[in-house]
N, C-alpha and C positions, 0 to 999 in steps of 0.2 A: 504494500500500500504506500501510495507517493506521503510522505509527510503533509502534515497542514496544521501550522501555527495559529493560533487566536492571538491579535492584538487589539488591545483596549487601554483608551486614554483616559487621564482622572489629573483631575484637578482640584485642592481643598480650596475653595475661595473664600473660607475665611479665614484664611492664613493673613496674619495683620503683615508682616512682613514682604510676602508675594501681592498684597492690595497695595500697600504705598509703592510698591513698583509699578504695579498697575496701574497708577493713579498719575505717577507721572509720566509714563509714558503715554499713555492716554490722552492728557494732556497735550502733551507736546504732538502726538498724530493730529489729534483735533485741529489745533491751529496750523497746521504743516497741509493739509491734503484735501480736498473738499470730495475725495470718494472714500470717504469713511462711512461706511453703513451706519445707517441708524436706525430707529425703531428697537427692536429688542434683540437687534443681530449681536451687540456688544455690552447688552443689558448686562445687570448682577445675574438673576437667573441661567446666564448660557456658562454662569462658572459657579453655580452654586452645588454644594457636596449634599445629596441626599441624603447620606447614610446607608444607601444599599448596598454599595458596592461587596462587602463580604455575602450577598446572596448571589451578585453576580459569581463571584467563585464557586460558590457552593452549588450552584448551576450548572457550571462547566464541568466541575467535578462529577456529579451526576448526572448529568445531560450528554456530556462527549466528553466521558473518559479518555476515547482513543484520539485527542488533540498531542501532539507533539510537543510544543511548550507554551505558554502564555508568558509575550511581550508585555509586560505592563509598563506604558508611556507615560513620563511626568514628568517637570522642572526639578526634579529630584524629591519631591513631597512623595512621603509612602505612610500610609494609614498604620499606628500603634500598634494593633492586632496581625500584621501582612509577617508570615513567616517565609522571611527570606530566604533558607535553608531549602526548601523546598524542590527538587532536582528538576520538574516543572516548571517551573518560575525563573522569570528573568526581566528583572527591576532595566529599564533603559531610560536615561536618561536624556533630554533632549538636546545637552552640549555633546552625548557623545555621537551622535547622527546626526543634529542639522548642523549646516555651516554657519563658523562664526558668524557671520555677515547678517546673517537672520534672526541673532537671540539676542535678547531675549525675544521671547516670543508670546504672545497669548491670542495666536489665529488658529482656531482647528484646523485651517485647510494647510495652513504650513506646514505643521506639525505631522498630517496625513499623506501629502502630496510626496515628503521627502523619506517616504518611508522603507523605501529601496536602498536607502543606505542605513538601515539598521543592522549590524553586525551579527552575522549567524541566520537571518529572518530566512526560513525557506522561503522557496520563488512559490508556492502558495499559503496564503493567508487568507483568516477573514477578519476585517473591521467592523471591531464594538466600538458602540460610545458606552462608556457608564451608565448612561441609559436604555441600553437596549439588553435584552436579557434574554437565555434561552427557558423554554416553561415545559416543554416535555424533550423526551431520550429523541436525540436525532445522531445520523451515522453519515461516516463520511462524506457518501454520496449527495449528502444532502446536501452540501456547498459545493461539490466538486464532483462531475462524471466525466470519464474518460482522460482526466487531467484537467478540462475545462471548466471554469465556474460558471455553477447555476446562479443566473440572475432574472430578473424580473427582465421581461421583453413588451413593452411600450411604446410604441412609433407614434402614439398621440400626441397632439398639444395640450397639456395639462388643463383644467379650467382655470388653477389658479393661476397661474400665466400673468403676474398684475404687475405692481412696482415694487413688489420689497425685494429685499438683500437677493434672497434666495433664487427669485424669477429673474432679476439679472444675470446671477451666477450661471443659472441655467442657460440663458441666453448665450452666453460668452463659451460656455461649454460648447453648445453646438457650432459658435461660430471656429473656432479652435478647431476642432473635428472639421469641419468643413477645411480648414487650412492646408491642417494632416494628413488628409485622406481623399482617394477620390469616392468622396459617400456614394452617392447613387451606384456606382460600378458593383462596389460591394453589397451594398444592402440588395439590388439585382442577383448576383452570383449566389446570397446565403438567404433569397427570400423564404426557401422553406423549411429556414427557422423561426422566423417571424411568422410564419403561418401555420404552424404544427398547432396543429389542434389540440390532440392530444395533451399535449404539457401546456397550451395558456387557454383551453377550451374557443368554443366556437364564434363568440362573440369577440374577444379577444382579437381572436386568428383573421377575422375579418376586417374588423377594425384597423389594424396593423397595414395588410392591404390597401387597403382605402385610405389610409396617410400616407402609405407611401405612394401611390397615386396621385395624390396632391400634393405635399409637401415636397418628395423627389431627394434634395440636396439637404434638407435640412430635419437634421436629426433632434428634438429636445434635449435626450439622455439622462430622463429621470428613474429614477430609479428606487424611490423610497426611504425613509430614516429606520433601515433595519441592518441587522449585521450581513455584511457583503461581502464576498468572496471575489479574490484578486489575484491578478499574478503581478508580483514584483517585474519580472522582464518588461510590461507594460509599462509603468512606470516609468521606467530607465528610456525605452522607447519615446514616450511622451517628453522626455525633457530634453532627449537627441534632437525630436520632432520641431519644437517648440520651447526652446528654451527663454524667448522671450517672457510668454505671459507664465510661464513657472515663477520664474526671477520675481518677477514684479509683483505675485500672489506672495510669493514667500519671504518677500521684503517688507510686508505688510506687516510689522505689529498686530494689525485687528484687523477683524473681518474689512473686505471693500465690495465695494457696485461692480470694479471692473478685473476683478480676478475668474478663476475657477477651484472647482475642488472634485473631490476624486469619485464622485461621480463621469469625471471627462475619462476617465481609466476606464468604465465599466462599461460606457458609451465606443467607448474606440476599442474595447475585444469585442463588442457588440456587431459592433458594422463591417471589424475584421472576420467577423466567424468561430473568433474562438471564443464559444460559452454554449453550456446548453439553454435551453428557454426555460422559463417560470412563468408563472401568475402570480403577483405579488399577494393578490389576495389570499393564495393557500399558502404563505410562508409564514404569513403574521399579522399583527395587527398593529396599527399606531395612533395612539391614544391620548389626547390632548387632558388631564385631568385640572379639575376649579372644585371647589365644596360644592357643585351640583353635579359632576361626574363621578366623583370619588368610591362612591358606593358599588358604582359599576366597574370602574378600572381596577377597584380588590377582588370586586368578584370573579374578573377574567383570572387573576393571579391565583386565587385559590382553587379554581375548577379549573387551570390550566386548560384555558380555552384555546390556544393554539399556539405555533411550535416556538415562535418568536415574539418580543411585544417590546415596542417601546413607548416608554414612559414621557410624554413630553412634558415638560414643565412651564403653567401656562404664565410665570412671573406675578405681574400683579395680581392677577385675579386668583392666587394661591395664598392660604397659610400655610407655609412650609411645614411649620412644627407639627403640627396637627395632620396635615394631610399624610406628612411624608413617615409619620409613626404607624398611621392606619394603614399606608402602603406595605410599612414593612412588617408588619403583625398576621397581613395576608402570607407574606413570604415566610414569613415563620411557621406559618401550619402548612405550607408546601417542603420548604428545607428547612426543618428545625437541628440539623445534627448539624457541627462541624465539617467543613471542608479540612484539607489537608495545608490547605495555601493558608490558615489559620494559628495561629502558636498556641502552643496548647495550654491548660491553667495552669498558672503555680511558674 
């Protein structure tokens, strides 16, 4: 069986110390750049620590034992309980993979984009955020058939399609792609993966068609906030491709309007041919929770309603404390034992 690494990034944002850093360089972007996202692309919430992160372990642990190591990414911050001992486990830091030039850093797509030079990383991986979680036993094939990552296949124009962070990003991704690639030729050559019925059902398979029919050249390349399956080679490829708008995303301090993120990887094995298809809807679910959904996003965690879930974090319209106790009280009657990535008492 080819190896396959889990990487997942974590940030305690209320480290007093990593916040006055934050705070000035923030600062200093703000008045420096007028493509610095706003809205809630660089909010507190996109770096606030839930607490769950030891069920994400405890997840993997149970969910895909047969993972090869788990990367865990961070400014060097590691949670009290994290036993590092662990012959799975491997603490990376992000001075030892990104280049100086870029750190500090507090952009996820930096952080994610430059992930081909983490040291040891097999050439497949899948990307977790600390909020995305696996909830029942899934096996290799389910990220990865034939060597190729399973990813969600979409030729639509999303609805949300509007002005924020995200829908730009998106945009810029396709246009990059379009750069890279002769789109059409290829999406032509691999259309009957986009139209396999079978793996994205009939509506889907049609759909796919029919965009590309219209659309032609232009690929969206969305793909979902759930954990994605990658090859590193890609990566490396995209920044041979395109080293321009890598630079300029990963010279970013904080999110911007006119970067990309690694979504444009998943997009260009997409249009290259190398991946099998999915349906995003049978992978997972992604779940915006406020004190009027909460009730509902514990109840998917506790009756492990399906195989992936992330957790979005809606900022204002959350009490963290509260919500995010009730969240992980669900996870407790799902994984109440210790993982192994845990130190043990005493």
């Amino acid at each position: 069986m080819e190896k396959i690494d889990f990487v997942v990034t974590w940030v305690d944002g209320g480290d007093s110390e990593w916040l006055a850093e934050k705070r000035k360089y923030l600062d200093a972007a703000s008045s420096a750049t007028s493509s610095l996202a706003g809205g809630e692309a660089n909010a507190e919430c996109r770096y606030r620590d839930s607490g769950l992160l030891k069920y994400w372990f405890r997840a993997v642990e149970r969910f895909a034992p047969w993972v090869n190591r788990v990367f865990f990414v961070t400014c060097g911050q590691k949670p009290d309980w994290l036993d590092e001992s662990n012959p799975k486990l491997r603490l990376a830091n992000h001075a030892e993979y990104i280049p100086a030039e870029y750190l500090p850093t507090f952009h996820s797509d930096t952080i994610e984009l430059n992930f081909h030079r983490l040291p040891d990383l097999s050439e497949r991986f899948v990307l977790f955020n600390d909020d995305t979680f696996l909830l029942r036993p899934v096996a290799p094939g389910f990220f990865f058939r034939k060597g190729l990552p399973v990813i969600p296949c979409d030729l639509g124009i999303p609805r949300w399609i509007g002005c924020s962070n995200i829908s730009r990003v998106v945009v810029n991704n396709a246009g990059v792609l379009k750069q890279g690639l002769d789109v059409e030729r290829l999406v032509r050559r691999n259309i009957w993966k986009f139209a396999n019925v079978r793996a994205l059902g009939l509506a889907r398979a049609v759909k796919n068609v029919a965009s590309f029919a219209v659309n032609r050249m232009w690929i969206p390349g969305t793909f979902g906030h759930l954990p994605m399956p990658h090859l590193k080679s890609t990566f490396e490829e995209i920044w041979r491709s395109q080293p321009r708008v890598m630079d300029r995303t990963s010279r970013s301090r904080f999110r911007i309007d006119d970067g990309v993120n690694h979504w444009l990887a998943s997009a260009w094995n997409a249009v290259s041919g190398r991946f099998c298809p999915a349906n995003e809807k049978r992978r997972g679910e992604f779940v915006s929770f406020d004190e009027k959904t909460l009730a509902g996003v514990c109840g998917i965690v506790r009756r492990q309603g399906c195989p992936q879930l992330c957790l979005n974090d809606r900022g204002d319209d959350v009490t963290p404390e509260r919500c995010f106790a009730e969240i992980a009280s669900a996870f407790e009657s799902v994984l109440p034992e210790k993982s192994s990535f845990e130190k043990p008492k005493g």
